[in-house]
Each structure stands twice: as C-alpha cells, then as structure tokens.
C-alpha positions as a printed Julia matrix, in Angstrom:
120×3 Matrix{Float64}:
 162.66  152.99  57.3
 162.76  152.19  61.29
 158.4   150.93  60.41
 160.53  148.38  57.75
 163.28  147.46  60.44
 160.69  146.58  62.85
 157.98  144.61  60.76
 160.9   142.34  59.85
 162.34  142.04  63.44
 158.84  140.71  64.17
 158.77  138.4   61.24
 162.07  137.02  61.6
 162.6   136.9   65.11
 159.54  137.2   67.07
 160.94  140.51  68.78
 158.97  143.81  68.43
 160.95  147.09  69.79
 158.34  149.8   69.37
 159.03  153.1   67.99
 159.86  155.38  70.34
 161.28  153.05  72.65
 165.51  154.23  73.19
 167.97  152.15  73.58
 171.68  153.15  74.05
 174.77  151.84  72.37
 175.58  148.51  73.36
 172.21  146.14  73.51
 172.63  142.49  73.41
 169.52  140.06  72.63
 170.45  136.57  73.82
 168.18  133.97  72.47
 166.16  136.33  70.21
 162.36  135.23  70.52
 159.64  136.39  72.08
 161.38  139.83  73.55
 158.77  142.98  73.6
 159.43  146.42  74.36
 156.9   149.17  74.3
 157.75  152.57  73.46
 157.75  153.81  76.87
 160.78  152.22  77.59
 164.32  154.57  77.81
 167.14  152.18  77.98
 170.76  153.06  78.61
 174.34  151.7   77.7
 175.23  147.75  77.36
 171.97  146.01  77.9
 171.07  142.62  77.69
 167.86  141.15  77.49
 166.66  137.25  77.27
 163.68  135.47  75.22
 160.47  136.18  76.26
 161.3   139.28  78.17
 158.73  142.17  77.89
 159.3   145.29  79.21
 156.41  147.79  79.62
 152.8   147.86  78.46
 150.51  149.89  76.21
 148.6   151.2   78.73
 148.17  155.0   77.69
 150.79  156.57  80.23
 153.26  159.01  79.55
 155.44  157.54  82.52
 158.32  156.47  81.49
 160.18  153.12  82.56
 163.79  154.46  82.94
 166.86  151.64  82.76
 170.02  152.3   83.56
 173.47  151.3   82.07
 174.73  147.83  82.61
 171.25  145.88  83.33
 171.17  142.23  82.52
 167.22  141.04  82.45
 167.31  136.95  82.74
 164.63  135.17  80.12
 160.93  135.34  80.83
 160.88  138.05  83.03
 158.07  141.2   83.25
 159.05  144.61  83.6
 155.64  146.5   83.84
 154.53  149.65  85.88
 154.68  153.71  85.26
 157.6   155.76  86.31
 160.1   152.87  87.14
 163.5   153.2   87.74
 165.96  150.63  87.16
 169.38  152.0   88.26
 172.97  150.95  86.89
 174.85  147.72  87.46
 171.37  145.61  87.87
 171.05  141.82  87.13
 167.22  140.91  87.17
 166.8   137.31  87.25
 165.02  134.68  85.27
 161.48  134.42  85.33
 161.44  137.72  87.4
 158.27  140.28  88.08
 159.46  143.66  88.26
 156.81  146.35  89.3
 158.98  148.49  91.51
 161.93  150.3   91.46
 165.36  148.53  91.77
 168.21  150.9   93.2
 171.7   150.52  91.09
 174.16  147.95  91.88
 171.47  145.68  93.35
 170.09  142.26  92.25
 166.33  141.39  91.53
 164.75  138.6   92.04
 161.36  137.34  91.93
 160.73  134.62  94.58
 159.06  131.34  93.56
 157.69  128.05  95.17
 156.78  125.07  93.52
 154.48  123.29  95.17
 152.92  119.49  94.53
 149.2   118.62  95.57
 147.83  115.65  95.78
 145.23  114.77  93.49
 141.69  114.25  95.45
C-alpha cells in the first residue's frame, strides 16, 4: 500500500518520500514539486519543507540524518551528509547547503554572491 502511495506522489506531484524515511505528525509541503527525501531521513513533529528541497542521498550509509521538531527548510535547499543533526526550532533558508550540524533554536543560512563579469 505505502509502494502505491508513493508511485502516485511521484506521478502527481513530483515528490518522492522513500520508504523508510519517518516523518512525525504534523508535515507541511508548501509548493509541492520537486521535494526528495531518502530513507535515511528521521524527521520529527511540524515540519515544513519547500519545492525542490532534497534531503539526504542514496549513498549506502546507515547514518542517519536526524531533524528535529519545528524545522522550516526554505525552497531549493540541500540537506546531504551522514549522521546530521538538525535540532528543534530551526529555520534553514532558501537556496541553503546544509552539510553540518545545526544546533536547535538557531538559523541556517547558506551565504551567496552574485557576481557580474565582463564579457572578454
């Protein structure tokens, strides 16, 4: 039944939640397209996640990427490593890289600069 849930998930709405992925009570998919998450992946309570948002990889680890209650993940963001921790009360922004751990209560984000070069 969850193989049916999740082939039409994918058809439907570009998102693919893997079995064996948890996920508490409470997860909220803004803008559902393009959101991946690999069944390495132990979620808590009230999450939200934003299009093209993929969290973990299937690289064969049995490290777990562990988030906490309350995380809000802005849209096109990463979250990729082994053994992460993502504590309670996070906001991760948009278009964020996570690789490390984020301590609860904190923000994340991923530092960007545009730069223009002149054409030669």
């Amino acid at each position: 039944m969850s193989k049916g849930i999740n082939n039409r998930l994918i058809s439907r709405h570009g998102i693919e939640i893997m079995l064996g992925a948890r996920i508490g009570v409470g997860l909220r998919l803004s803008h559902m397209q393009g959101i991946v998450i690999f069944k390495n992946v132990v979620i808590g309570r009230n999450f939200t996640i934003r299009q093209n948002t993929t969290i973990g990889t299937d690289f064969k680890s049995d490290a777990l990427i562990h988030i906490g209650d309350n995380v809000d993940i802005g849209a096109n963001s990463c979250v990729i490593g082994s053994g992460m921790w993502i504590g309670d009360n996070v906001n991760i922004g948009a278009m964020s890289f996570v690789n490390k751990d984020v301590p609860s209560g904190h923000n994340y984000v991923t530092r960007k600069e545009a730069r223009i070069y002149a054409r030669e």
